[in-house]
C-alpha positions in Angstrom: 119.5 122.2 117.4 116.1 120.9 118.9 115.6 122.0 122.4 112.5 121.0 124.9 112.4 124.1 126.4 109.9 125.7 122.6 108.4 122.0 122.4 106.3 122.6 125.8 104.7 125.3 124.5 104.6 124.4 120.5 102.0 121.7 118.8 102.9 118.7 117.8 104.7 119.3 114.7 106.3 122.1 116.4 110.6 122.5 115.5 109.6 121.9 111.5 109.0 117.8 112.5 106.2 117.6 109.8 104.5 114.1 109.8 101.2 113.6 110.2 99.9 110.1 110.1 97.7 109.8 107.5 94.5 107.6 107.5 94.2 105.5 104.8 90.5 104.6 104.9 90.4 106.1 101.2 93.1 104.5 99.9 92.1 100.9 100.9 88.9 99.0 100.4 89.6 96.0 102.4 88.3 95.6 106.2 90.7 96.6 108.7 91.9 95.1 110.8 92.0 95.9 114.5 94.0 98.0 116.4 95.2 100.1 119.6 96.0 103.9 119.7 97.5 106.0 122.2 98.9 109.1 122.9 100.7 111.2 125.3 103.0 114.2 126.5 107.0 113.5 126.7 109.8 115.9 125.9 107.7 119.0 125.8 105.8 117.3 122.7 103.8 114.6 122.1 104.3 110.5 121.5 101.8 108.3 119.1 101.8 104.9 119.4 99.1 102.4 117.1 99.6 98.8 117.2 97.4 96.4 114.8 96.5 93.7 116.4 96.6 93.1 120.5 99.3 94.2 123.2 99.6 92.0 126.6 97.0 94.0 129.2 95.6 96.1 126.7 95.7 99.9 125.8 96.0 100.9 129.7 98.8 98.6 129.7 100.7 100.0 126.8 100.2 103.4 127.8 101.6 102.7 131.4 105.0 100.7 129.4 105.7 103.3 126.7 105.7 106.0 129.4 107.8 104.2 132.0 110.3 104.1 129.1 110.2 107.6 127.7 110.5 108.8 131.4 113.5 106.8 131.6 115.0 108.5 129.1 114.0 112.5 129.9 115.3 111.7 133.4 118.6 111.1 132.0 118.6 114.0 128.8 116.5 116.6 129.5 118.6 119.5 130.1 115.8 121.6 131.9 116.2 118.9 134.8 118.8 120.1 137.2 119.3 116.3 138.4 119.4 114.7 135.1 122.5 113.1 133.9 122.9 115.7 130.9 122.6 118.3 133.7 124.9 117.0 136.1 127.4 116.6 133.5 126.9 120.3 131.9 127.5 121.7 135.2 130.6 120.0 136.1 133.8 121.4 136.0 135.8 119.1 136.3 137.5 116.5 134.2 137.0 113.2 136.0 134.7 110.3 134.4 131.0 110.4 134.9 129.0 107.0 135.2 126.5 107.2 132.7 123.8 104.5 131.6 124.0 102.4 129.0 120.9 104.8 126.8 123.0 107.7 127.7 126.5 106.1 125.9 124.4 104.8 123.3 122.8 108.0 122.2 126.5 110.0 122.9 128.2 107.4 120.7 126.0 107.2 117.5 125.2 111.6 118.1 129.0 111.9 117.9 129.7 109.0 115.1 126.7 111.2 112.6 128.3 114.2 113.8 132.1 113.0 112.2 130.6 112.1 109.3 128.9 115.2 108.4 132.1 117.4 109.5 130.7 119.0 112.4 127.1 120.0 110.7 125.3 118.2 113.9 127.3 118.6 116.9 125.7 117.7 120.1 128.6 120.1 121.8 126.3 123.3 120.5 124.0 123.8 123.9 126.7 126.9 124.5 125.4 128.3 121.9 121.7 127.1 122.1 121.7 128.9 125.4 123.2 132.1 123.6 120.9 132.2 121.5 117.3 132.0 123.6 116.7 128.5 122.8 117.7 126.6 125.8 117.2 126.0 129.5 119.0 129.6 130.4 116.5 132.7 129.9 118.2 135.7 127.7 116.9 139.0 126.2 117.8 140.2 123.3 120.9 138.2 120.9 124.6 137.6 121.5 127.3 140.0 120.5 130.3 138.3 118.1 132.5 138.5 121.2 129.9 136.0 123.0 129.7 133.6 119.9 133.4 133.4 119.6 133.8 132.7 123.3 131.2 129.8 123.1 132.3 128.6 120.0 135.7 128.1 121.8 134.1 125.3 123.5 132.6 123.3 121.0 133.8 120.7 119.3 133.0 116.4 119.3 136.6 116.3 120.3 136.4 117.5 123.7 134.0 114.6 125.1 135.3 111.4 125.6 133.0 108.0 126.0 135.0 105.0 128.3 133.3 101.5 128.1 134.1 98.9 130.3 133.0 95.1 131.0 129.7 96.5 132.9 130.1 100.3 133.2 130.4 103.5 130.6 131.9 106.6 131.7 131.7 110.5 130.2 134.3 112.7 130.4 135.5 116.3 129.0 139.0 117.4 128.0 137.4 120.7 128.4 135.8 121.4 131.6 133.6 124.1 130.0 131.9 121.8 127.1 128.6 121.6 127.6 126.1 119.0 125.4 122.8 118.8 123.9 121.2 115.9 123.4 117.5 117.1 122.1 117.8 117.0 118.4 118.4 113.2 119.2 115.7 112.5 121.7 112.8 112.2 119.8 114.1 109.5 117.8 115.6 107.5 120.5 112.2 107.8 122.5 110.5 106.3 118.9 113.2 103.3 119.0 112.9 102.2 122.8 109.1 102.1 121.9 110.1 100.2 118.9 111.8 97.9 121.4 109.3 97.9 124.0 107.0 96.4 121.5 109.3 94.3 120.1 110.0 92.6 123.4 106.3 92.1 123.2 105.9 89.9 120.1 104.3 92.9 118.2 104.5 92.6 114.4 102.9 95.3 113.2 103.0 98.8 114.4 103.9 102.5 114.2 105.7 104.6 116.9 106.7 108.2 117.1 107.7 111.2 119.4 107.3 114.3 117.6 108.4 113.9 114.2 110.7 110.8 114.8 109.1 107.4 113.7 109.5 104.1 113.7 107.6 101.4 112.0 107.2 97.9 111.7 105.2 95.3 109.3 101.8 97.2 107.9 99.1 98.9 109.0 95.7 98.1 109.8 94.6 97.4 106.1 97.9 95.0 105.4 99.7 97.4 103.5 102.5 100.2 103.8 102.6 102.4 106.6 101.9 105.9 104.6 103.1 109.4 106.5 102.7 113.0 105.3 105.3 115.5 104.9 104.1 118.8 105.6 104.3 121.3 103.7 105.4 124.5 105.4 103.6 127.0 103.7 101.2 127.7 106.4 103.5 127.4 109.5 100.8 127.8 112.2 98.3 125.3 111.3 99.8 122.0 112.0 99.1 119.3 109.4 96.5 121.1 107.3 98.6 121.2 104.4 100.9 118.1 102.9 103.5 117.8 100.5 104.1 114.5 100.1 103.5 110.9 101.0 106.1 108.4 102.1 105.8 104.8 102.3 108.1 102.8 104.7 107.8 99.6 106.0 110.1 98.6 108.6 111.5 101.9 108.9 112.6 105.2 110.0 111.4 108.6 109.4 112.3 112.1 110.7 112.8 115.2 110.2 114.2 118.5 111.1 112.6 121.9 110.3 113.6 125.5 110.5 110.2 127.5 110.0 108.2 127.1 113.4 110.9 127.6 116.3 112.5 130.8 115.9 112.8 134.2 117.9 112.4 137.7 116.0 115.0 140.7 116.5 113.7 144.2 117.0 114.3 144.7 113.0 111.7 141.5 112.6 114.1 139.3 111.9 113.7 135.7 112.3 116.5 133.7 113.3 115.9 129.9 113.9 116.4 127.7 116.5 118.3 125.3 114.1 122.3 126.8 114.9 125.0 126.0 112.6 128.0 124.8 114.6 130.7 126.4 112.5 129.4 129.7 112.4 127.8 130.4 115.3 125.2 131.5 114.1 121.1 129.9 113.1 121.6 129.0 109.7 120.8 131.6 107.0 120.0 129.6 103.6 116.6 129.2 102.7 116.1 125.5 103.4 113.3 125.0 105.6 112.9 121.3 105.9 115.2 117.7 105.7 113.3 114.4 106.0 115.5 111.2 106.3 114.7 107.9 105.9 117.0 105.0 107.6 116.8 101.8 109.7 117.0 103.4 113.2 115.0 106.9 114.6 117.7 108.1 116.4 120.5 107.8 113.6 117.8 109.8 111.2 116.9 112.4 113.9 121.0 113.0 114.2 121.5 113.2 110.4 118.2 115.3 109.4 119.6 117.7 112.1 122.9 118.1 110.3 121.5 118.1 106.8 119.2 121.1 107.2 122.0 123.2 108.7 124.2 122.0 105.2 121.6 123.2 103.0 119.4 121.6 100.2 122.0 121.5 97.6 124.8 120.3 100.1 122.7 117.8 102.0 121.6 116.4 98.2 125.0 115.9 97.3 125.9 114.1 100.7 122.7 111.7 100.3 123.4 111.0 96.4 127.1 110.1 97.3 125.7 108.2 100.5 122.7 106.4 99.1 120.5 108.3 101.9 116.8 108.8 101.2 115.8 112.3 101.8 113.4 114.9 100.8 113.8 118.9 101.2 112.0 121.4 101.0 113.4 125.4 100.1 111.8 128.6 100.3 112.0 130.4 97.3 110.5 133.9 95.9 107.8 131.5 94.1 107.0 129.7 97.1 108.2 125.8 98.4 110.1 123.7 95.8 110.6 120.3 97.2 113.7 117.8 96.3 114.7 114.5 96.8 117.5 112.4 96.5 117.9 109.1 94.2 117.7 106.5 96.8 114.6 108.8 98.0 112.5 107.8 94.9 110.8 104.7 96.0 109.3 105.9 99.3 107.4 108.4 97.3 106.0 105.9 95.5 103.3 105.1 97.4 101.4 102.2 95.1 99.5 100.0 97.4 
């Protein structure tokens, strides 16, 4: 799963999040139109923010909203905050009801809704074994013995955490003191929907938000037409949107995606094993997919399911989208180099006629 803890230190791109927002000056001849750009630090990574048009109080103004809102929500999930909610509730003990906010629930619910549906291939229970493994908040040398990934897998499971709404209150609870969640592979893409909203609230039309690799967009861009994003292509890991893929047209739209090739730790035998953990083994996921992008109506919901796809696999996570109607586009390492893929309902994003 995602984790802030290699995103302080990473680029912007950094878990295998490969969008780069591409300038279409050469696509499209007609003046553009103006616009407001900002961008800033949040969740160990970075947020991007362009607006066509105005925002109320300008770009100083915008900047000061969109980080009052992404500070909101770190306070609450970042699990390298001792006196975060997530923090508070991973170090509890006990099985009583935690107050939690109405962001927190929200994220919980949908994280754990995604998670059902894809059988346990995303489960925000996994920070056990996130920690295990050298990818969390706890420092380890070295990598877990079987013994140690049996004993956290013991307490995993989406069945163990409980949400409780009432008339004007939401409460978390475990039925197993010793679950512990991880709410960083949804982040991103709920910090790119509460921008989304902020601007909404706003009266903006037209604009594009993202944290990371999560995005949101809404109307066109600066030239009137689709909002057009790179998929990178992972050949050359270390250089951060030097090489691309793909284009992807979306309008009104999310975009996000989860990727195996950048976060990673190396065993003694030079090993790689990546940061992106399958649930049900234990273990960082062995197939040779490197990349899921996924398309949807909300950044959160795509930055759950991307997540769960690329510890499926290519073939799996095609099958799922086919049967699904979900727009996505993979990318497998193979002896020849990248192959990419893409499912039916994926087709019309990738064509990108203006």
């Amino acid at each position: 799963m995602k984790k802030f803890v290699k995103k302080i230190t990473l680029p912007l791109v950094l878990l295998g999040l490969s969008f780069t927002q591409m300038s279409c000056e050469e696509l499209f001849s007609n003046q553009p139109l103006e616009e407001i750009r900002i961008t800033g630090k949040t969740m160990g990574t970075f947020y991007n923010i362009t607006v066509v048009g105005s925002y109320p109080g300008g770009a100083e103004q915008l900047q000061y909203d969109a980080e009052n809102v992404l500070k909101t929500i770190v306070d609450e999930i970042s699990t390298f905050d001792p006196n975060s909610t997530i923090s508070k509730f991973n170090a509890t003990r006990s099985n009583e009801p935690i107050e939690i906010s109405n962001n927190f629930a929200d994220i919980v619910i949908e994280s754990m809704r995604v998670g059902k549906e894809l059988n346990g291939a995303m489960d925000i229970t996994v920070n056990p074994l996130v920690n295990l493994w050298g990818f969390g908040a706890q420092k380890v040398k070295g990598f877990p013995t079987d013994e140690e990934i049996a004993t956290a897998k013991s307490n995993l499971g989406l069945d163990k955490i409980h949400i409780e709404i009432s008339k004007d209150k939401n409460y978390i609870r475990k039925s197993n003191p010793n679950v512990e969640i991880d709410l960083a592979t949804v982040g991103e893409g709920f910090g790119a929907d509460k921008l989304a909203q902020l601007l909404d609230r706003k009266g903006i039309n037209n604009y594009m938000t993202s944290v990371a690799g999560a995005i949101r967009t809404k109307g066109h861009n600066a030239r009137g037409a689709q909002w057009l994003i790179a998929i990178e292509d992972p050949s050359n890991e270390q250089q951060v949107g030097k090489n691309l893929t793909s284009a992807v047209c979306i309008n009104s739209a999310a975009l996000s995606t989860a990727g195996s090739y950048r976060n990673y730790r190396k065993g003694a035998d030079g090993k790689r094993e990546s940061h992106i953990i399958d649930p049900n083994t234990g273990r960082p996921i062995q197939h040779e997919t490197v990349s899921v992008s996924v398309i949807g109506n909300s950044a959160l919901w795509t930055d759950a399911v991307d997540t769960g796809l690329l510890v499926m696999g290519s073939e799996a996570a095609l099958k799922y989208a086919n049967e699904n109607n979900i727009p996505i586009f993979t990318i497998v390492k193979t002896d020849k180099g990248f192959e990419s893929h893409s499912s039916r309902a994926m087709k019309e994003f990738l064509d990108c006629k203006q």
